[in-house]
Every structure is written in structure tokens, then in C-alpha cells.
C-alpha positions as CSV (number, residue, x, y, z in Angstrom):
1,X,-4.1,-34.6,11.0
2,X,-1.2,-33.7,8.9
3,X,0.9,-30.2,9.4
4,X,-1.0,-29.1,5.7
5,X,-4.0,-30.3,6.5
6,X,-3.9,-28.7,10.1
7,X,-3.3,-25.0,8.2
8,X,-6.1,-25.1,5.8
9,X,-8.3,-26.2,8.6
10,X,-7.7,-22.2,10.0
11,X,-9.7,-21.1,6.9
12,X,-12.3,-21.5,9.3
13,X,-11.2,-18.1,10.9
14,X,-11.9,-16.4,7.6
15,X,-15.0,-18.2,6.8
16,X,-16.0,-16.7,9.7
17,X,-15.3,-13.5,8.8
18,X,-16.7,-13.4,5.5
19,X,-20.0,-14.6,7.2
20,X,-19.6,-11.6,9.1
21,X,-18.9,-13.1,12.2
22,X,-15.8,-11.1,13.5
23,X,-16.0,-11.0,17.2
24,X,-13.5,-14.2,18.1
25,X,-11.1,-13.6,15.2
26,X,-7.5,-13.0,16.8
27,X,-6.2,-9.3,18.0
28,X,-2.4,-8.9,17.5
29,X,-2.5,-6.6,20.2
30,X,-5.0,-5.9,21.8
31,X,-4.7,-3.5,24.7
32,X,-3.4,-0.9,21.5
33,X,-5.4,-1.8,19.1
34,X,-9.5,-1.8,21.2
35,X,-8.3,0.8,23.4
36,X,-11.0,3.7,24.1
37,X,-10.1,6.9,21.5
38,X,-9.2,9.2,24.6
39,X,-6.4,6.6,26.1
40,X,-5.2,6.5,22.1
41,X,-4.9,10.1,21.8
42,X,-3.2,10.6,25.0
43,X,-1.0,8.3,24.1
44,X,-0.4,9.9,21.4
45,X,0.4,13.2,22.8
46,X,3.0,11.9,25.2
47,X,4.8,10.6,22.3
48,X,4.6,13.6,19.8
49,X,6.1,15.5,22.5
50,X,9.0,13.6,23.2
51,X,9.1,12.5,19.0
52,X,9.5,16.4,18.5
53,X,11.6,16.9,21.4
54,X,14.1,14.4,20.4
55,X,14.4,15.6,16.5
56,X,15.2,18.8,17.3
57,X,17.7,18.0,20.0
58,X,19.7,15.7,17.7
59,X,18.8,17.0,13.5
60,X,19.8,20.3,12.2
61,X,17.9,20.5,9.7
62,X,14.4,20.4,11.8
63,X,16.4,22.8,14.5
64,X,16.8,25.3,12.0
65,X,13.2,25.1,10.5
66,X,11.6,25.1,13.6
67,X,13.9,28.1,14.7
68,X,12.7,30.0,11.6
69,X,9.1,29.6,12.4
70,X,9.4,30.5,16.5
71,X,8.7,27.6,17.6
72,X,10.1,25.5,20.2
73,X,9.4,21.7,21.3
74,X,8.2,22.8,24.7
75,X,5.1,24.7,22.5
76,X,3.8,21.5,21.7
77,X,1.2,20.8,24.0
78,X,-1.8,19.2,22.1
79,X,-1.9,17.1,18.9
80,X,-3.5,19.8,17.1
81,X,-0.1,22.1,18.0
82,X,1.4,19.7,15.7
83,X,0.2,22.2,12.8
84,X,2.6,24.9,14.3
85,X,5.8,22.3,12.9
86,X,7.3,22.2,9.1
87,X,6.3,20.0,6.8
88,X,8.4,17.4,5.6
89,X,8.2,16.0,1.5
90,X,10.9,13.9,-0.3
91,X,12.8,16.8,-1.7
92,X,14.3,17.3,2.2
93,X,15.2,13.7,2.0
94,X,16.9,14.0,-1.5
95,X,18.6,17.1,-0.3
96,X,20.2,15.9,3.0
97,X,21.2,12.5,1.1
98,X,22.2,10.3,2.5
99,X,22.6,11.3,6.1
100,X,21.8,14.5,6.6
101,X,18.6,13.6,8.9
102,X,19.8,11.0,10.9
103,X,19.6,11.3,14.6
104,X,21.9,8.7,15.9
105,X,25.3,8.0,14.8
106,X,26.0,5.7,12.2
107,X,27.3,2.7,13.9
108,X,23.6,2.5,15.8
109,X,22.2,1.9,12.5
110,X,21.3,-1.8,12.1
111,X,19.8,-1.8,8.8
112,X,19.7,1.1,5.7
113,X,16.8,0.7,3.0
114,X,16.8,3.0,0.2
115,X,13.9,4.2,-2.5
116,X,15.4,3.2,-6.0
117,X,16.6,6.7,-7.1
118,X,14.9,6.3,-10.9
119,X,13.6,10.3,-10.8
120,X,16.6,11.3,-8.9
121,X,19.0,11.0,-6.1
122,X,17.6,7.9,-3.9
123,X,15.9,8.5,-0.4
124,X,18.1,6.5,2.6
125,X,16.1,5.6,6.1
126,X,17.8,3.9,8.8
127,X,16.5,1.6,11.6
128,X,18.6,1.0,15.3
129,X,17.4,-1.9,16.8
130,X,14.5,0.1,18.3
131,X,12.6,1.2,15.0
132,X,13.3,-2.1,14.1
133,X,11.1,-3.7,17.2
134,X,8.6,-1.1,16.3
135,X,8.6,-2.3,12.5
136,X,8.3,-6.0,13.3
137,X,5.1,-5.0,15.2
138,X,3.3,-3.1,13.1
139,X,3.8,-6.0,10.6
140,X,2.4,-8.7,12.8
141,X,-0.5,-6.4,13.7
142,X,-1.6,-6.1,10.3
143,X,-0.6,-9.5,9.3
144,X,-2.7,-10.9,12.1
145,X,-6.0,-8.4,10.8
146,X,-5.6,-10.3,7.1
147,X,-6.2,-13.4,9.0
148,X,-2.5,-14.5,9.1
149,X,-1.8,-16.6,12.6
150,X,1.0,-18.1,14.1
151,X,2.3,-21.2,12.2
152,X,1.5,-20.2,8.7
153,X,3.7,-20.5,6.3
154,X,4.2,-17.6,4.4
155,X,5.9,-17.1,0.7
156,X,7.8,-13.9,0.2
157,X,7.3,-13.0,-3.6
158,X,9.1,-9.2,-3.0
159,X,12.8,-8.9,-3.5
160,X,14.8,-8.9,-1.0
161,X,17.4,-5.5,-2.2
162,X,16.8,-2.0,-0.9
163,X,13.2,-2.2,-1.0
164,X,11.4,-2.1,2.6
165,X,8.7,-4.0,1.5
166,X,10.4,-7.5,1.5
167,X,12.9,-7.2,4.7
168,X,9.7,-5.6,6.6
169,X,6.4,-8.1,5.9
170,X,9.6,-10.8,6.5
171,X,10.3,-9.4,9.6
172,X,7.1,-9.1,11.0
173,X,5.3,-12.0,10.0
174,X,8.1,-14.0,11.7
175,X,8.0,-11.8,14.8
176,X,3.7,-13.0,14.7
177,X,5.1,-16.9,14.8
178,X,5.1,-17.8,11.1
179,X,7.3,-19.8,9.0
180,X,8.9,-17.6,6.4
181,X,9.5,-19.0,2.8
182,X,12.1,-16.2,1.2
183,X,11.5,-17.3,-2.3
184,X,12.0,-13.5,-3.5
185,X,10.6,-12.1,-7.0
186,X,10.9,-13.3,-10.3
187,X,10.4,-17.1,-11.5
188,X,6.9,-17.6,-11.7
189,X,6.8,-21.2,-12.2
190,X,9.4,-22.0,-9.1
191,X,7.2,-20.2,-6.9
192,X,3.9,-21.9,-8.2
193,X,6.0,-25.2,-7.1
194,X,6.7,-24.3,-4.2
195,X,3.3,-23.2,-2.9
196,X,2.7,-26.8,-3.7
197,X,5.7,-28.3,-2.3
198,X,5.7,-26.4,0.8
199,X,1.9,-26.4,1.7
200,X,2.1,-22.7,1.3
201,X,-0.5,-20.9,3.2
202,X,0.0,-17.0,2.7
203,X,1.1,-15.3,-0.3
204,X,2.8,-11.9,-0.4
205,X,2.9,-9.9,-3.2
206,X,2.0,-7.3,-5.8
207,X,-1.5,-7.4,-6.5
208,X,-0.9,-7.6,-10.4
209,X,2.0,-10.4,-9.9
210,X,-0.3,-12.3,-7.7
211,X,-2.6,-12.1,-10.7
212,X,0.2,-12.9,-13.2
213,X,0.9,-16.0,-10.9
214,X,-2.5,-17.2,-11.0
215,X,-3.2,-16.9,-14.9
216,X,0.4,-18.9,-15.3
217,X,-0.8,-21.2,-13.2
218,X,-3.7,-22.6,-14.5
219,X,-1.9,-22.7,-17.6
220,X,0.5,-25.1,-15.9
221,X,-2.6,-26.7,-15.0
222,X,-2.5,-26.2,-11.5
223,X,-5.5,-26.2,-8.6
224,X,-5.9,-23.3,-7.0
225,X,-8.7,-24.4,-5.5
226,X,-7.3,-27.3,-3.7
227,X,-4.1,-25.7,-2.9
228,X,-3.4,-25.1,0.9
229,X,-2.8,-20.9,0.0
230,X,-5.9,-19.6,1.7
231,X,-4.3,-15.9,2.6
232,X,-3.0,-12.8,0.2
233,X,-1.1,-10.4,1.8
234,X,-0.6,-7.3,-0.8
235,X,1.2,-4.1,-1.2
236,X,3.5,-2.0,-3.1
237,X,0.8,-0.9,-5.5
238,X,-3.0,0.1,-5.5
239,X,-5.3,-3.4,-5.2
240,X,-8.9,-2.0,-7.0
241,X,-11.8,-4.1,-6.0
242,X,-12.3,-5.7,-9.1
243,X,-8.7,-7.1,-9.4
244,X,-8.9,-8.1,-5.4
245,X,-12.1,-9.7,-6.3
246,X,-10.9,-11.5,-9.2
247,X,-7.4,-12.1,-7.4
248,X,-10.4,-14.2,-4.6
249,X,-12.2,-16.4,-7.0
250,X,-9.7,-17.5,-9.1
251,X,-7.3,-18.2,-6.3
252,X,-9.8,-19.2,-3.9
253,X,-7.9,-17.0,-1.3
254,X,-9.0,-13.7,0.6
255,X,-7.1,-11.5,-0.3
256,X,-5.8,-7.7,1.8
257,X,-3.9,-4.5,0.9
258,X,-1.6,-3.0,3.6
259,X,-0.1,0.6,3.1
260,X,3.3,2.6,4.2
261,X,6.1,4.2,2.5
262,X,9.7,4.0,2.9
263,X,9.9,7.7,3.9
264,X,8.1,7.2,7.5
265,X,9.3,3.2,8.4
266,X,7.9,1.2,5.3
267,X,4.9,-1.1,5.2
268,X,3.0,-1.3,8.2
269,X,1.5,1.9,8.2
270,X,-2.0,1.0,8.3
271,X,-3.5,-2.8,7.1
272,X,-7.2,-4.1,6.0
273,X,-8.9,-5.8,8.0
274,X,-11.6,-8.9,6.9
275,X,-14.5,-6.7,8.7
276,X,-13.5,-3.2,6.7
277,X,-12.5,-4.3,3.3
278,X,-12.1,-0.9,1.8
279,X,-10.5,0.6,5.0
280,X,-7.9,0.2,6.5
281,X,-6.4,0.6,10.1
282,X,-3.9,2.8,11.2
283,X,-1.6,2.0,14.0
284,X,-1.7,5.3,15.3
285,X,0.4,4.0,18.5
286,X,2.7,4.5,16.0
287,X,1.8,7.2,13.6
288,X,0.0,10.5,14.2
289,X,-2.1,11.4,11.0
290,X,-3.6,14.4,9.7
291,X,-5.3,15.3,6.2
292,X,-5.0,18.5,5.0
293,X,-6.2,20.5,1.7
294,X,-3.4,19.6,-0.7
295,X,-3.3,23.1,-2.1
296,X,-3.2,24.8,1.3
297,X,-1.5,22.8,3.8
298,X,-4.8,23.3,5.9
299,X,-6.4,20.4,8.0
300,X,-9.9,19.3,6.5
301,X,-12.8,18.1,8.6
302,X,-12.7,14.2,9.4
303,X,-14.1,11.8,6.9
304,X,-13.4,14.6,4.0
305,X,-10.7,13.8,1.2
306,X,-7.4,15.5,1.4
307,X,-3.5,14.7,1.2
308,X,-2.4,12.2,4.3
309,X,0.2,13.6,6.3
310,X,2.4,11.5,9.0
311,X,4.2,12.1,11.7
312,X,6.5,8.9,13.2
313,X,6.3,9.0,16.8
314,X,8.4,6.1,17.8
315,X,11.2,6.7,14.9
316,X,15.0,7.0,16.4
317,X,17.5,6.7,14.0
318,X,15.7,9.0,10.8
319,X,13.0,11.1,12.7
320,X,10.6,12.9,10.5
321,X,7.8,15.3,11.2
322,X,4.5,15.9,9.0
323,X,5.9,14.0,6.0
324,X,3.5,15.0,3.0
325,X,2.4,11.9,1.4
326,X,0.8,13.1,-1.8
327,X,-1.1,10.5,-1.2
328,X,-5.2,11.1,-1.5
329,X,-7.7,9.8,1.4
330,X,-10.1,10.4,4.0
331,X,-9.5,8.6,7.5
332,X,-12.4,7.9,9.7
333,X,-12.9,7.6,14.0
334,X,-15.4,5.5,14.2
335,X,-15.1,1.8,15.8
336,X,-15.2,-1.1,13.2
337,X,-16.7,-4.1,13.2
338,X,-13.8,-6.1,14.2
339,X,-14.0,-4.6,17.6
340,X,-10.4,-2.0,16.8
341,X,-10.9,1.3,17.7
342,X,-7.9,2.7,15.6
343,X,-8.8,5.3,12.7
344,X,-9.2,4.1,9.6
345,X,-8.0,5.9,6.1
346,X,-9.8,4.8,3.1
347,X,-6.9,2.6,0.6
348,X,-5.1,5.3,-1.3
349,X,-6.2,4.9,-4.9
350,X,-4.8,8.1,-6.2
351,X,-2.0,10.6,-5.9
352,X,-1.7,14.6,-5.7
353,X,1.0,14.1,-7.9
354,X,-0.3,11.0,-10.3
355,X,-2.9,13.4,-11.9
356,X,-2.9,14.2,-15.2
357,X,-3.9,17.5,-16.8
358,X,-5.4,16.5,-20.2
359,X,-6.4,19.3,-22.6
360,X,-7.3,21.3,-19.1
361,X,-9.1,18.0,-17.7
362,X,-7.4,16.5,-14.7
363,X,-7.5,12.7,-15.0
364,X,-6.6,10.2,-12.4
365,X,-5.0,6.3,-13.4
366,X,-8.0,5.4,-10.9
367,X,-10.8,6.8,-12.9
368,X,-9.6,4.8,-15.5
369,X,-9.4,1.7,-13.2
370,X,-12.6,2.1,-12.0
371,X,-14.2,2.0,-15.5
372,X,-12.1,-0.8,-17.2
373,X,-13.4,-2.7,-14.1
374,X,-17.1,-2.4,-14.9
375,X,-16.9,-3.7,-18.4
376,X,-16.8,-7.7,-18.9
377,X,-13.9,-9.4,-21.0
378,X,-11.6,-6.8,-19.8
379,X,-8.5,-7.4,-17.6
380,X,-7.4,-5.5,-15.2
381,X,-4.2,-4.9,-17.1
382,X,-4.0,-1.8,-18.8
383,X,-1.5,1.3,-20.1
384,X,-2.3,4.7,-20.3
385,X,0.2,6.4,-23.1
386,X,0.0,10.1,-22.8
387,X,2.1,12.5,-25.9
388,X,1.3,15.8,-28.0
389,X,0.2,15.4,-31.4
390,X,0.2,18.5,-33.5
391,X,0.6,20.7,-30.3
392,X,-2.4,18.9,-28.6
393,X,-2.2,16.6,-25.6
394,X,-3.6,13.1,-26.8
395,X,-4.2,9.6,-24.2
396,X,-4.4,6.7,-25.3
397,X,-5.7,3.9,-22.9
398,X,-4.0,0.5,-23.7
399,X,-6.5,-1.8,-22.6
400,X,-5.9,-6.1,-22.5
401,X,-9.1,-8.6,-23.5
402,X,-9.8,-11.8,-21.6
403,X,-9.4,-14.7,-24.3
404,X,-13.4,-15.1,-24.1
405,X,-13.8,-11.5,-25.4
406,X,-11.0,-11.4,-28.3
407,X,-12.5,-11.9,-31.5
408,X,-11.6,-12.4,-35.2
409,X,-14.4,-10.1,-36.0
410,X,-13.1,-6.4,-36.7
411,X,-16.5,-5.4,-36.3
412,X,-17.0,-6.6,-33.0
413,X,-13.5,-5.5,-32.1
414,X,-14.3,-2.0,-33.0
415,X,-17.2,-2.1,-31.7
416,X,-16.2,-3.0,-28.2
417,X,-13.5,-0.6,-28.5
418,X,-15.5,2.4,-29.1
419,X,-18.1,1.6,-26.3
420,X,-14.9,1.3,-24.0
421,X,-14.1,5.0,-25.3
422,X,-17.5,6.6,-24.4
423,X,-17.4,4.9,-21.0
424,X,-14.1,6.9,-20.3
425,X,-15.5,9.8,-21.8
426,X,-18.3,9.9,-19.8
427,X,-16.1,9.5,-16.7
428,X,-13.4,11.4,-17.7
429,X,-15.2,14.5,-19.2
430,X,-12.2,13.8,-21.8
431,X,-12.2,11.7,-25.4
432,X,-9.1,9.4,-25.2
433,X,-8.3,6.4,-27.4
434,X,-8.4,2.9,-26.7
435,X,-6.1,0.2,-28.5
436,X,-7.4,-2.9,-27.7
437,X,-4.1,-5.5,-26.4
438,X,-3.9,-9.5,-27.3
439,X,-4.4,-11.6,-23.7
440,X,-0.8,-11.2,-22.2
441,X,0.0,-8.6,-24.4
442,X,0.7,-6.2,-21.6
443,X,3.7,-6.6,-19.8
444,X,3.7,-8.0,-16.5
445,X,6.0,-7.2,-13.4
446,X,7.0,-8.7,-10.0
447,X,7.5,-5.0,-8.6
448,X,4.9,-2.0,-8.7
449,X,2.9,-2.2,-11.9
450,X,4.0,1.3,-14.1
451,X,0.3,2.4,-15.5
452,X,1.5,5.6,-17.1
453,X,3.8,6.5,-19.6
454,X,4.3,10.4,-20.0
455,X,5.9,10.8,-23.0
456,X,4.9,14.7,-23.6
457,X,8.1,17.4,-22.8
């Protein structure tokens, strides 16, 4: 059996899994990862101590907050004392830029990742060679819950600049055994090439530019179904289930999200699973969570939506305590069918701060995602233009056909187009406009797909 031929035969671990049959796929690690709740939050515990401990024995910042508020790391003595300690949001990072919350000195920094500073100054983290062990882990844990095993070869379509995404899922998927192919982003056609040349087996990427890859692709003519890519590894953006499941049948692949942010380590936060495909696990080894009331601050009751909030318990060199994500989800205790007994957070589809207040409606990008989904001849490609007119908010949803539903017909067109705008009313409680966009008329990206464009003072 050729090398190729001997990776597509480990499809047979996800054929497994999609036939529901999860209890031999592969654990990373699984002493951490199966281990009963109580020994996870102890674990936890021990760590948050000495996390907090260490922060404000070595960053000023955190000292002098936690002064202010009386309290003192010795006060820490359960998880839920965690509440007692300031929160953390990126305006602390901005302010301190670029070192301001670092906890070792410089020359233990091995590597320095950055946010790209487009709404102001840019955020800095730093790794010593400690957070970077813990990074590679949490990478090959999540890598290995996709269905990603030692010996695949894996195609990195993220750049390789500032960005954690690239440096991290390239890090880790090595650290789990794999071959790494750095292609980087941009250049569609070279990396279609290569995932032949090289018997590419796992793609990672952008959910929309694995989607961009595919359509150019089978323009080029080329088989996706007999190609030896079998896994897609996604982040950096949202994946909604009808783009993942379109993403599966036209790639033949299976396809999962993984989450983090650059503020707490980077990806690696939490990853899907192929027996929870709407959850996903957090490595809470790692990472204590809470979700509180975004409005408040308060802590809501488990499995009830609210704004996640992390706290690092293994970071050295750029400690930070309850960072305030913004980001919108419920995290449940439960065991999953994979046999991990880790929490799970539902994927993040929508932001405290991505919500837009229309005419005194709030609207989130994912209500409007939800609904283009449900409508055939539709892509999942879409804009949402938001201005005053005459002293009144107006949106306008920019919304792409599949060839097959573009017609020369202005009756039909309209037609369509006002049915898509009462299914967003209906939805939305708000009337918007739709223009309806050519196939490929809306621009495509290698990076995080930009679905809003604000243009109101």
C-alpha cells in the first residue's frame, strides 16, 4: 500500500464516527481529557491559586487592582472565589501596550504574536518556552478530536505574520506527529496543486476560504471526491452549519471548528469533536471558564447564554485573569459521547459587541446567517451594509446567488428578492433590503471574512 493510499485508508476512523460509533476513536490525552469532573475541578483549583498567586507577585497592574478591591491571592480558596478578582477586557491590553503585563522579563520571551491593530493600538502576548509546551498541546488535543492522527499531512492555508492562528495549529499538529505543509494564505490555485501533489490529508483554514478553494477548484476541474483531503480543520471565523455542511459534500471532507483568541494563548481554547458537532470541548486543564450576564458581570446558571469569561491557568510570560470575551455562549457539564468529560461551550456564533441596534431593534450577523441558510440558491456569502438615510438607520443585506438560481428574468429576480426580505423581517422584527450579488460577486478572503460594514457616524 502506497504512503497516500495508506492515509485515506484512516477515513475509516471518521466513518466510524459519522456512523456514530465513537468509542475506539483516538484520545490525545486521555488521563485529562475522561477524567471524572471532581479530579478536573480540583485540578483546577490548585492551579487558579498558584495562576493568581503568581500574577500578582510579578504584574503591577493586577497588584494594584486587586489591592483596590481587598483582596489578596491567599483569599482564593474555591473556583467560585474567582468572582472576588477584576475583570480583564482588551482595553487593559491596549493600555499597558506593549509590555505592561508581562510577568517574566523579556529575554524569557521565545515568541511575541500581536492582534493586527486596525481599531487601535495592537494587543502583544508573549510565550516562554512553557506556554509554548502548553500551546502545542492544546492544539494536538483538538486536532486529534477532528479526527487528525499522527502521520497526516496537514496544509497550512493561515499566514504565517503576527497572527496566532498559523504559528499555533503549526505547532501543535506537529507536536500530535503530523507532517506540516506551510503553504500559507493566498494563491488559490498553488494550494489546490499541492493538495494533489502532496497527497494532502488535512486542510486548515477559514471556513469561507476553504469554500472559495473548493468553488475554484472545480472550476479548474478538479476531484474533490477522489482527492486524498479527508479532514478540515477551521477557525478564525464563525463556521454556520449550512456552510460546514456544504464545505462536507462538496469537498467530501468532515469538516471542524476550533475556538481561542490571541488575548488568553490563541487557538486551542476549546475544539469540536465528530461526536458533538455543535459543541465544543474545552480544555479546562488549561482554562477556567465562567459565563456571566453581559450587562452585569454576574455568573448565569449552567447551560444558560451569557458572555464567556477565561481565566489562563498555566500562562507564564502574559498572565491574565477573567478576560471578558464578548463572546456569546452557554457551556455545558455533561459527558459526551466521545467518552471526554471536559465542559463543552456551544460554537460562538455572535458577539456582545457585533450587535447592531437598528431603528431600536438589535440585530445579530447570525440571525442573518441563519436565514440566508434556509433558502435554496443562496450562498453563504453575504454583506450586510448598514448607513443613515434622511436621519433613519437603513441595512441593506448583500446577498450572492448560486449560478442555478440567477436568472435573466427581472421578475423572478425580484421576486426572490422580496421573499428573501420578509424572511429577514420575520426574523429580524426589522424591514431591511436585499440586493441580490452575481455568483462571485462578493469578495472573497484568505483571513476572517468582514460581514459588516458600518458606515453610519
Amino acid at each position: 500500500m502506497s504512503a497516500v493510499a495508506d492515509l485515506t485508508a484512516k477515513g475509516a476512523a471518521l466513518a466510524a464516527a459519522r456512523a456514530g460509533n465513537f468509542a475506539d476513536l483516538p484520545v490525545y490525552d486521555r488521563a485529562r481529557e475522561c477524567a471524572p469532573r471532581e479530579e478536573i475541578r480540583a485540578l483546577q483549583l490548585e492551579k487558579l491559586k498558584a495562576q493568581v498567586a503568581w500574577t500578582y507577585e510579578r504584574v503591577a497592574w493586577y497588584r494594584e487592582r486587586m489591592d483596590a478591591l481587598g483582596v489578596a491571592p491567599g483569599d482564593i480558596r474555591t473556583l467560585e472565589d474567582v468572582q472576588k478578582l477584576p475583570f480583564t477586557d482588551k482595553s487593559v491590553l491596549r493600555d499597558t501596550f506593549p509590555y505592561g503585563l508581562f510577568a517574566v522579563p523579556l529575554d524569557e520571551v521565545v515568541e511575541l504574536h500581536a492582534s493586527s491593530g486596525t481599531t487601535g493600538k495592537p494587543i502583544v502576548v508573549g510565550y516562554n518556552a512553557h506556554d509554548m509546551d502548553v500551546w502545542s498541546d492544546c492544539i494536538a488535543r483538538l486536532a486529534q478530536m477532528a479526527g487528525v492522527v499522527p502521520g497526516d499531512r496537514v496544509q497550512m492555508a493561515f499566514g504565517y505574520g503576527m497572527f496566532t492562528g498559523g504559528f499555533g495549529l503549526h505547532y501543535g499538529c506537529q507536536k500530535l506527529g503530523c507532517m506540516m505543509i506551510p503553504a500559507g494564505s493566498g494563491n488559490t490555485e498553488r494550494h489546490i496543486a499541492m493538495i494533489g501533489d502532496y497527497g494532502t490529508t488535512v486542510l486548515i483554514a477559514t471556513p469561507s476560504y476553504a469554500l472559495h478553494l473548493c468553488e475554484v477548484g472545480e472550476r479548474l476541474g478538479f476531484d474533490w471526491e477522489a482527492s486524498t483531503l479527508r479532514v478540515g480543520l477551521f477557525g478564525g471565523e464563525p463556521c454556520p452549519p449550512g456552510l460546514k455542511a456544504e464545505i462536507e459534500e462538496r469537498m467530501h471532507i468532515v469538516c471542524t471548528d476550533n475556538y481561542g483568541l490571541t488575548e488568553v494563548m490563541g487557538p486551542g481554547v476549546s475544539g469540536e469533536c465528530l461526536a458533538s458537532r455543535d459543541m465544543q470541548h474545552i480544555a479546562e486543564d488549561h482554562f477556567l471558564w465562567e459565563v456571566v450576564d453581559p450587562e452585569t458581570g454576574e455568573p448565569v446558571g449552567e447551560g444558560e447564554m451569557g458572555e464567556l469569561v477565561l481565566t489562563p491557568l498555566d500562562k507564564q510570560a502574559i498572565p491574565v485573569l477573567r478576560y471578558r470575551t464578548h463572546d456569546l455562549t452557554r457551556v455545558v457539564c455533561e459527558p459526551c459521547a466521545c467518552g471526554r468529560t471536559s465542559a463543552r461551550m456551544q460554537k460562538v456564533r455572535a458577539r456582545c459587541d457585533d450587535m447592531l441596534i437598528i431603528r431600536g431593534t438589535n440585530v445579530f450577523p447570525s440571525q442573518v446567517e441563519d436565514v440566508l441558510s434556509g433558502i435554496q440558491g443562496v450562498t453563504p456569502h453575504y454583506r450586510i451594509v448598514v448607513e443613515t438615510v434622511n436621519g433613519l438607520d437603513r441595512m441593506t443585506v448583500h446577498v450572492e446567488l448560486k449560478p442555478e438560481a440567477f436568472s435573466d428574468s427581472y421578475q423572478e429576480m425580484e421576486d426572490l428578492r422580496r421573499s428573501i426580505e420578509e424572511r429577514l423581517k420575520g426574523v429580524l422584527l426589522v424591514g431591511v433590503r436585499v440586493k441580490l450579488v452575481e455568483p462571485g460577486g462578493i469578495e472573497r478572503t484568505t483571513g476572517k471574512a468582514k460581514h459588516v460594514e458600518d458606515l453610519r457616524k
